[in-house]
C-alpha angles and dihedrals in degrees: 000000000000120000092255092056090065130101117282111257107239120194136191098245142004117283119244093241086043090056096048080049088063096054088066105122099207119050144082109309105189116177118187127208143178106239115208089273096059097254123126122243136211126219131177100229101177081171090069135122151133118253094196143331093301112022129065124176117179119181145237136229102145129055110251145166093243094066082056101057107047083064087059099037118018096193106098136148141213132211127191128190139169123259098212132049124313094037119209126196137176127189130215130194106199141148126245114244116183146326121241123189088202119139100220092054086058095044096088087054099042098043092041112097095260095066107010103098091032108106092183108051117047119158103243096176129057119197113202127206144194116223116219101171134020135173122225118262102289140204128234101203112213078218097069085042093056088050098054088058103050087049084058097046083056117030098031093083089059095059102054112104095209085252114094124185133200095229083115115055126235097251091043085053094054091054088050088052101048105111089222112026122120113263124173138201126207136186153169109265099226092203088062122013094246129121121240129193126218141194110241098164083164084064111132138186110230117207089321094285106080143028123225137184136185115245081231098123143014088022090155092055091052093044093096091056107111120192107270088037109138114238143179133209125204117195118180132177122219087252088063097257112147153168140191121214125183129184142149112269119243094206118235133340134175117235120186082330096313125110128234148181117211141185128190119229121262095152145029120177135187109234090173114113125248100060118355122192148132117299094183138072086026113230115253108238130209107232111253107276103235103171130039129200 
């Protein structure tokens, strides 16, 4: 078993090097959530830090889904990497606490690079959490990243059932099938109710219907993961495209002697301002009502 096959390390609080990682302006902000179906959802939160070991607040200045869910539900998660080589990540599992439209809170998002100089988009609410797991900080080796790769290149062909479907779009297909761009994979921790989310760089999209991954890196964090679990897949580009896919898992299959998960697609969703939104299953409309009686 290689080092990174092995359980996740979960500790009771952030690390202090861990807190001062997250203050990096410029790097992947990932915050999870449990929609009322009781998938996760992924969400790109550049406004988004921890505060100390046992505290994060990250800020709004769209109108998601994500700011919805933790009402209904308060357990959520964060991720941060990296965005050069090596890349470094750390995870955190936390509740949300409460919402404050102070403008203190706000001033360390407004004033940072990112915003500063923005006169149209200013974060006006500040959601605070309480951390109640985090990982050290972790590598993401280039190594396991070339491997998944090289399982797709071989092992994809012999998913695909001969039957595509459109459920994914064109443009979300193409960031599933670049080699290096980021892709993430979130779940449900069954041992505690919260959401994690995990690099799965290997992640592919299969004939528009389905999603598969190599079982190439992070296997330990994926070991909890039971066939009928709801998961949910985030693929961005480095110019901020980006797409979030969710589906049930269909547990593990060989494929030209490599092992998969894979998870066909329920939903797709736009994360993308200005106007987010579902992509499938595509709403039924009422055609325009043009004459009254």
């Amino acid at each position: 078993m290689g080092k990174h096959d092995e359980k996740p390390t979960w500790l009771k609080e952030i690390p202090a090097e861990a807190v001062k990682f997250t203050w990096t302006e410029i790097m992947a902000k990932l915050l999870g959530t449990i929609d009322p179906a009781g998938f996760p959802h992924v969400t790109l939160i550049a406004c988004n830090r921890a505060i100390d070991a046992k505290t994060v607040k990250w800020g709004q200045f769209i109108q998601g889904r994500s700011k919805k869910h933790v009402y209904g539900n308060p357990k959520s998660a964060s991720l941060y990497m990296t965005k050069t080589m090596p890349l470094t990540f750390m995870q955190v599992k936390m509740d949300f606490d409460r919402c404050s439209l102070d403008g203190a809170d706000a001033e360390n998002f407004n004033t940072a690079q990112l915003l500063r100089y923005n006169t149209y988009v200013r974060v006006d609410h500040v959601y605070f959490n309480t951390v109640r797991a985090a990982s050290p900080l972790r590598p993401l080796p280039l190594g396991g990243i070339v491997k998944g790769m090289v399982a797709d290149a071989i092992g994809i062909g012999g998913l695909k059932t001969g039957k595509p479907e459109a459920r994914i779009p064109p443009f979300g297909t193409a960031l599933f099938s670049a080699p290096v761009g980021p892709k993430f994979l979130a779940f449900i921790d069954p041992a505690d109710g919260y959401p994690v989310i995990v690099p799965c760089f290997q992640a592919r999209a299969v004939e528009g219907k389905s999603i598969a991954f190599p079982m190439t890196q992070f296997a330990g964090d994926l070991a909890p993961l039971q066939p009928g679990a709801k998961l949910a897949f985030f693929a961005v580009s480095f110019e901020l495209t980006s797409i979030l896919v969710k589906g049930i898992y269909n547990g593990i299959k060989k494929s030209r002697g490599i092992r998969f998960g894979t998870a066909d697609v329920t939903e797709v969703y736009n994360s993308m301002p200005p106007l987010a939104g579902m992509l499938y299953p595509v709403k039924e409309t009422r055609p325009k009502v043009t004459t009254f009686q």
